[in-house]
C-alpha positions in Angstrom: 4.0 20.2 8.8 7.3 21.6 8.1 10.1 19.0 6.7 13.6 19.8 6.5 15.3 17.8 3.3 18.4 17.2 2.4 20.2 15.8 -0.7 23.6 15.1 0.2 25.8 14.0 -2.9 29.6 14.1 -3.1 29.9 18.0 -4.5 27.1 19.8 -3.8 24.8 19.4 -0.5 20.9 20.5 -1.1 18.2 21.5 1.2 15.0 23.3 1.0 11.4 23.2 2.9 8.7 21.2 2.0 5.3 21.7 3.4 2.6 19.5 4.0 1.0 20.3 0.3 5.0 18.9 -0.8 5.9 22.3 -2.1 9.5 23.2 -2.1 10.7 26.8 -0.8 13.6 28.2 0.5 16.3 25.8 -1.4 19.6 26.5 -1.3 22.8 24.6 -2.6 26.2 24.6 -1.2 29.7 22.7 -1.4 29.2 19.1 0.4 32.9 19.7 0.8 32.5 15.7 1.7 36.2 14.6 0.3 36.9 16.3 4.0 35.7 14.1 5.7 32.2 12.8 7.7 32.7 15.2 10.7 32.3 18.3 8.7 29.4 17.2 6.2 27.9 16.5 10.0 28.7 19.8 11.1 27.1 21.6 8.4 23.6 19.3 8.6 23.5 20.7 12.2 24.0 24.3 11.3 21.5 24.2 8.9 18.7 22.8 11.1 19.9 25.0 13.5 19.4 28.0 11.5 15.2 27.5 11.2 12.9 27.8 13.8 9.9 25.2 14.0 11.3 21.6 11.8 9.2 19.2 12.5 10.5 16.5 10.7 14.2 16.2 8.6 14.4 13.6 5.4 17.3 13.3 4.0 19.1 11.6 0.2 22.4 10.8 -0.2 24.5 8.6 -1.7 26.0 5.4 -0.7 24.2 2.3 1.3 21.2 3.2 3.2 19.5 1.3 6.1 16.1 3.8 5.7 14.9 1.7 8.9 17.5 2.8 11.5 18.1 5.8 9.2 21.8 4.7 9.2 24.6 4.9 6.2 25.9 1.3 6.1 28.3 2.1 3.8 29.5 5.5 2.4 31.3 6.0 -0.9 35.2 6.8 -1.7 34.3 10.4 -1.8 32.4 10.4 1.4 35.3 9.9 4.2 34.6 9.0 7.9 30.8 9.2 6.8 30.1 5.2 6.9 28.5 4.7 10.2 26.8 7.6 10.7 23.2 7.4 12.6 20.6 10.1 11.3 17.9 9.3 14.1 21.2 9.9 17.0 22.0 13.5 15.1 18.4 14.2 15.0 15.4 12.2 16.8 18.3 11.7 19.8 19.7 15.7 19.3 17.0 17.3 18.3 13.9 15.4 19.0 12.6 15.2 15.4 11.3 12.2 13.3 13.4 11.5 10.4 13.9 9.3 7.5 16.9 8.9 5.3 17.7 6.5 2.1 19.9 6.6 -0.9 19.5 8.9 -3.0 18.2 7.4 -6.3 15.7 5.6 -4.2 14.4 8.9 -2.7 14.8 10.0 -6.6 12.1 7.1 -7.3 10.0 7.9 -4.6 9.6 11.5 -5.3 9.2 11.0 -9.2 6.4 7.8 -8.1 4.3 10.7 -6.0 5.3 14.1 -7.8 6.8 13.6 -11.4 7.1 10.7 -14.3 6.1 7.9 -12.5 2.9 9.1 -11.3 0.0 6.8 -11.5 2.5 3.7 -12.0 2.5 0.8 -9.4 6.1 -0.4 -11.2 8.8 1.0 -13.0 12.2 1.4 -12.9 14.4 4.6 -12.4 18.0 4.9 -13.5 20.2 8.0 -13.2 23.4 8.9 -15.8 25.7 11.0 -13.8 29.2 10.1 -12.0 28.0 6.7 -12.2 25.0 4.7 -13.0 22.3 4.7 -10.5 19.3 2.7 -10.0 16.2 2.2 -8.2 13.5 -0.6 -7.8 9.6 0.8 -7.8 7.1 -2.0 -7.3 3.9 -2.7 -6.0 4.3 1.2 -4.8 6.9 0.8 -3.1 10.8 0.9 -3.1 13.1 -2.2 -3.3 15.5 -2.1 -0.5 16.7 -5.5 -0.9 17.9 -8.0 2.2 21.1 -5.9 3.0 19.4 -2.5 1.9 21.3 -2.5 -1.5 18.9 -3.5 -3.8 18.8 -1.7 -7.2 22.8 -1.4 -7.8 22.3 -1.4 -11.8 25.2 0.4 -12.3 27.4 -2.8 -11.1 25.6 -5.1 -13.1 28.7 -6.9 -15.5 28.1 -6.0 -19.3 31.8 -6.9 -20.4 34.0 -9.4 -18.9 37.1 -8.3 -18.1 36.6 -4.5 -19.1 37.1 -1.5 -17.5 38.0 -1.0 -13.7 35.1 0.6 -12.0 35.3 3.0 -8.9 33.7 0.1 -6.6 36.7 -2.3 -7.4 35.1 -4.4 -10.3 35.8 -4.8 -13.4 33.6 -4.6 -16.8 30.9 -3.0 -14.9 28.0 -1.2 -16.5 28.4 2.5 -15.5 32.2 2.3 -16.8 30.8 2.4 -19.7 27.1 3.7 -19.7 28.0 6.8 -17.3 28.1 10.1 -18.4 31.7 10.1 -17.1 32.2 7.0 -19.3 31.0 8.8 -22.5 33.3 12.4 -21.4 36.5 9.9 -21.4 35.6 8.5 -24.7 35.4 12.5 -26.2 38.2 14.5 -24.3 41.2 13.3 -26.4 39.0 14.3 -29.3 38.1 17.5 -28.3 41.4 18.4 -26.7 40.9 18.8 -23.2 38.9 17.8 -20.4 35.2 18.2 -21.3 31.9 17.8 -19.5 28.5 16.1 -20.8 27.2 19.7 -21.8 30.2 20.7 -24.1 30.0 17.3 -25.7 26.8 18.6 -26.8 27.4 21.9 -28.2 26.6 22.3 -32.1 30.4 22.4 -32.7 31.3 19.1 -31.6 28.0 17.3 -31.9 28.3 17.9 -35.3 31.6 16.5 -36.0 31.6 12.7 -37.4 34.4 11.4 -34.6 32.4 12.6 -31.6 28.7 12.0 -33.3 30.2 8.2 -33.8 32.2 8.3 -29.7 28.3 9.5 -28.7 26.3 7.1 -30.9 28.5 3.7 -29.6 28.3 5.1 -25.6 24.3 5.3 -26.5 24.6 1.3 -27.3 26.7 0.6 -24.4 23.6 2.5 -22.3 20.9 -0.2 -24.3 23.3 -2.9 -23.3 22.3 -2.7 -19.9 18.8 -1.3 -19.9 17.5 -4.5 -22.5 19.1 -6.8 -19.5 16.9 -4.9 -16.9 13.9 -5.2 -19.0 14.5 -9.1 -19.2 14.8 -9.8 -15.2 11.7 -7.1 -14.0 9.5 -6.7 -17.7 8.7 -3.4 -16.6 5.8 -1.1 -17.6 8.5 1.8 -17.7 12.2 2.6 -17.2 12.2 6.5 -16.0 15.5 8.3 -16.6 17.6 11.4 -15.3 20.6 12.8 -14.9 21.7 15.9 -16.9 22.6 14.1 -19.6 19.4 12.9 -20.5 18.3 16.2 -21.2 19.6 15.8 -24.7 16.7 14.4 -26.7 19.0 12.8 -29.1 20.0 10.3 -26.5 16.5 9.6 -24.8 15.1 9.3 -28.9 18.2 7.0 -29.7 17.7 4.9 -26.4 14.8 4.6 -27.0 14.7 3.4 -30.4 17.6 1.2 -30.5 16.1 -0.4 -26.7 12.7 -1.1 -28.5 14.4 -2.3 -32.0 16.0 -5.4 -29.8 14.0 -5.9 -26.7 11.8 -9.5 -27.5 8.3 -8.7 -28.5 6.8 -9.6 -25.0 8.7 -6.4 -23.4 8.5 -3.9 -26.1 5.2 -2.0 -24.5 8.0 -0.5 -21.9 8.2 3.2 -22.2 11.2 5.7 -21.4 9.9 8.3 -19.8 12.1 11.6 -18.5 12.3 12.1 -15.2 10.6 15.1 -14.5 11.9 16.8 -10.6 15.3 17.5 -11.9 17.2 18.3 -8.3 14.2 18.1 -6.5 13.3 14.3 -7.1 15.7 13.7 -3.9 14.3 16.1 -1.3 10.8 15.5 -2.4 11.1 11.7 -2.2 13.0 11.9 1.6 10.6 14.8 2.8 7.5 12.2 1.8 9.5 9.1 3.3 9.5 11.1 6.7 5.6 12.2 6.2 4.8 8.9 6.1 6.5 8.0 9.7 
C-alpha cells in the first residue's frame, strides 16, 4: 500500500509516503501559502499527487472543522481563505479514483501518537498541542472523539477568565489566549525588546533573567488552569502533549508538578507524557485513518 499524507496547517504544508509497515519516506515541507486563498492550497494538493506514480490512497490533517466521514472541511480557519467547503473525496476519490480520509489535525495528531508514539498501549487519554493556539483532541475507548457536529475536543476555547482576553475565534477569556505559546511570546517581547519566538524565550540569556523566568513561570499556571479543568470532566489515565514548546523540560517538569500538586487525590495517577512524532504525528495519524477505509 502506498498512502499519500498530507498535513496542511496555515504556514507550512507537509507530505511524505507511508507504506503499509507506516514508515515515512520522501517528506518534504513547503509554504501552505494558505492566507491566498483555498483555490491555490487546492492547486498545489493536486500537483503533488500528480507528481507520483502508483497512490493508492491520500490521508490528509489540517486545521479547522473536519467532517472525517464525507472527508469535508466544515469550517476553515481565518488564515485559511475560500478553503471552508472544500470536499476531499470530489478532489480525489471523484478526480482521481483514490480512497481517502481527512480530519483535523490534532485529531490525526492523536491517532498517530495512540498507534505510533506516547499513547501506545492506552485505550484513553487526552492530547493537547501548545502552538498558535491551543489544540485538543479526545482518545477513548481507541477511538477519536468527533463529537455531534465533528468539533469535539476544542480545549483551547474552553473559558478560564471571564471577560479576558479577545481570542482569534471571537471570544473572549479563552484558554489558549493565555495558555498558547503565542500567549506566553506576548507576555516576553516588551521585555526582551522586540518580537521574539518560543525558542528565544528560552535561550540561557533570557531564561535566566528574573522578569522573563517570573512572565514564563505565571504563563506555566495559566497552562495548569486549564489542564486541572480537563482532568475533572474526562479523569484521564494521561494528558499527552506537543508542540515545540514543550520541548523545554522546564515546562513539562513544572506542569507537571504544579498540575499534580492541585489536581484532587482521585485524579492524581494522570501522567504527562511528551508526545513523541514531532511533525509526523499528523501524516501518520491520516495515512492510518485511510488504511483503515
Amino acid at each position: 500500500m502506498k498512502i499519500l499524507a498530507y498535513d496542511i496547517g496555515g504556514t507550512a504544508l507537509k507530505y511524505g509516503i507511508v507504506d503499509e509497515n507506516f514508515q515515512i519516506s520522501d517528506i518534504h515541507e513547503i509554504p501552505s501559502d494558505a492566507e491566498k486563498g483555498g483555490a491555490g492550497l487546492i492547486a498545489k494538493l493536486k500537483e503533488i499527487f500528480e507528481s507520483y506514480e502508483g497512490i493508492d490512497r491520500v490521508g490528509i490533517s489540517t486545521a479547522g472543522q473536519i467532517n472525517p466521514y464525507d472527508a469535508f472541511v466544515i469550517h476553515a480557519l481565518e488564515n485559511f481563505p475560500g478553503f471552508s467547503g472544500t470536499s476531499f473525496k470530489e478532489i480525489f476519490t471523484d478526480g482521481y479514483g483514490v480512497p481517502v480520509a481527512a480530519g483535523n489535525d490534532v485529531n490525526c495528531a492523536a491517532m498517530g501518537e495512540a498507534q505510533f508514539g506516547a499513547g501506545r498501549g492506552l485505550d484513553n487519554f487526552l492530547c493537547l498541542t501548545y502552538g498558535t493556539g491551543v489544540g485538543g483532541a479526545i482518545y477513548m475507548d481507541k477511538r477519536v472523539i468527533i463529537g455531534d457536529t465533528c468539533s469535539a475536543g476544542e480545549f483551547g476555547h474552553i473559558r478560564t477568565h471571564v471577560g479576558g482576553n479577545k481570542c482569534p475565534c471571537g471570544g473572549y477569556g479563552c484558554y489558549e489566549a493565555y495558555a498558547s505559546t503565542t500567549a506566553l511570546v506576548r507576555r516576553c517581547s516588551p521585555i526582551i525588546g522586540h518580537e521574539t519566538n518560543g525558542r528565544e524565550i528560552f535561550e540561557p540569556a533570557n531564561f535566566s533573567n528574573p522578569e522573563i523566568k517570573f512572565q514564563i513561570d505565571e504563563w506555566i499556571d495559566e497552562i495548569v488552569v486549564g489542564l486541572v479543568s480537563l482532568c475533572n470532566i474526562f479523569n484521564p489515565p494521561a494528558i499527552v502533549v506537543g508542540g515545540g514548546i514543550m520541548n523545554e523540560n522546564y515546562i513539562r517538569n513544572e506542569v507537571d508538578r504544579r498540575l499534580h500538586e492541585v489536581l484532587m487525590p482521585n485524579f492524581r495517577k494522570v501522567k504527562l507524557l511528551k508526545a513523541e512524532l514531532g511533525n509526523k504525528a499528523g501524516m501518520l495519524g491520516a495515512a492510518y485513518n485511510v488504511s483503515i477505509l
